[in-house]
N, C-alpha and C positions, 0 to 999 in steps of 0.2 A: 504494500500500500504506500503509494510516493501521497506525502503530506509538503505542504509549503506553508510559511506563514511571511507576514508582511505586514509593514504601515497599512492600514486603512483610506481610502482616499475616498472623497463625496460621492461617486458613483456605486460605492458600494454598501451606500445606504439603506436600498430599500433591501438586499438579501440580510444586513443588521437588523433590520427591525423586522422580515421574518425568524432569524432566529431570539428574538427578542418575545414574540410571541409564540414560538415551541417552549420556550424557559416559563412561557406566563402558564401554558398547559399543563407542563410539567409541574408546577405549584398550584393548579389547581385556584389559577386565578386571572382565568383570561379576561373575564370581564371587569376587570382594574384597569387593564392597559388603556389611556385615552392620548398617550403619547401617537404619533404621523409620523409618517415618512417625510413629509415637508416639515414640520415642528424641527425633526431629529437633523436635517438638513441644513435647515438652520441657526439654528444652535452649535452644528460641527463646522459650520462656516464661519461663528463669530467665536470658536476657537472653546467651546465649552467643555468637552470632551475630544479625546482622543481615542485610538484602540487601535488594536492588530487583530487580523483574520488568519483564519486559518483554512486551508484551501483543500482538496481531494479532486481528481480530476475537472476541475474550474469551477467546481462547486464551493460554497462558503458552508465548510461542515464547524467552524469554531469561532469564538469570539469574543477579547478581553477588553472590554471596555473601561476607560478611567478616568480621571481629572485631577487637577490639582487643588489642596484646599490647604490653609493656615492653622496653626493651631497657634496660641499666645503664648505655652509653656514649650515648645515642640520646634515651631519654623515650621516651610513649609514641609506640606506632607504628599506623597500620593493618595488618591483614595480608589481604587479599585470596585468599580460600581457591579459587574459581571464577567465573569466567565462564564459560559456559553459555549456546551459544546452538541451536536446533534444528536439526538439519541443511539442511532446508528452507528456512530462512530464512538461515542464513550468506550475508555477503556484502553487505548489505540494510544496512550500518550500524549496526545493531545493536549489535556489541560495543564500537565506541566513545562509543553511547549510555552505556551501562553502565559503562562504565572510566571516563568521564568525571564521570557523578554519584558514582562510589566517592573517586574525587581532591576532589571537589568535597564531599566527607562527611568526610575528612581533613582539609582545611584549616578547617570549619566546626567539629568537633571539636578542633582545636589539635594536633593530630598533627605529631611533626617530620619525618615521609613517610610511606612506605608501601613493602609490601613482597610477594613472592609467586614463585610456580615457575611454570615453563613448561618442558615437557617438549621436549628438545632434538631431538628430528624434529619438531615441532609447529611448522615454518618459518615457515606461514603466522600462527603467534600470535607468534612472533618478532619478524617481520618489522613486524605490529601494536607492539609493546611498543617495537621500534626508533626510530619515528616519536615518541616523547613523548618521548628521551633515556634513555630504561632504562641504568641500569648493570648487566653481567651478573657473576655473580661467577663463577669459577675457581676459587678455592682452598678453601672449603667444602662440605663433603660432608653430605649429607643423612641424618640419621640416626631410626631408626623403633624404639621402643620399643612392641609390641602388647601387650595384656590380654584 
């Protein structure tokens, strides 16, 4: 299986935000997503995110999406929004393709780490995150302010 990964460029937005809404199925929460292809185009055009894809014969089977965000005790941070990889292809090494050029986009960028959620039945991305030394937190709660 020849896999490739690469910078993300604008046109390959709309195959993002299909795998964006496999990730929502998989959580068993498609009908949250109210994010567009134009919204999401937008937004990567005024530099809000960034990501790398991960490819299978031209197809977009992965996808690590991320941004930059501050913290006041920290500098800046990365923040790691999703990995994203097709059902199909899970397994295949793929997401530590992808976790590993995001880390490796953090230290190129001068980030003093990086940061991100993983949903606590999601064992198997756990389990992933365990192997690099993740610290998990506890005593912060997750808080969502919608418009």
């Amino acid at each position: 299986m020849n896999i490739t990964t690469r910078h993300g460029t604008r046109e390959d937005i709309p195959a993002v935000f299909e795998l964006v809404k496999e990730l929502a199925v998989y959580e068993k929460a498609l009908d949250q997503v109210s994010n567009t292809v134009d919204r999401m185009t937008q937004d990567y055009e005024q530099n809000l995110f960034d990501f790398y894809i991960a490819e299978s014969e031209g197809k977009a089977v992965g996808l690590a999406l991320f941004y930059f965000r501050y913290s006041t005790w920290k500098g800046k941070r990365l923040y790691l929004e999703d990995i994203i990889i097709t059902e199909t292809m899970r397994g295949n090494g793929i997401g530590k393709i992808l976790f590993d050029a995001v880390v490796k986009a953090a230290h190129e960028t001068n980030c003093t780490g990086m940061m991100w959620q993983v949903l606590d039945w999601n064992t198997s991305a756990v389990g992933f995150y365990r192997k690099y030394g993740t610290r998990f937190d506890d005593e912060w709660l997750n808080c969502h302010l919608d418009f």
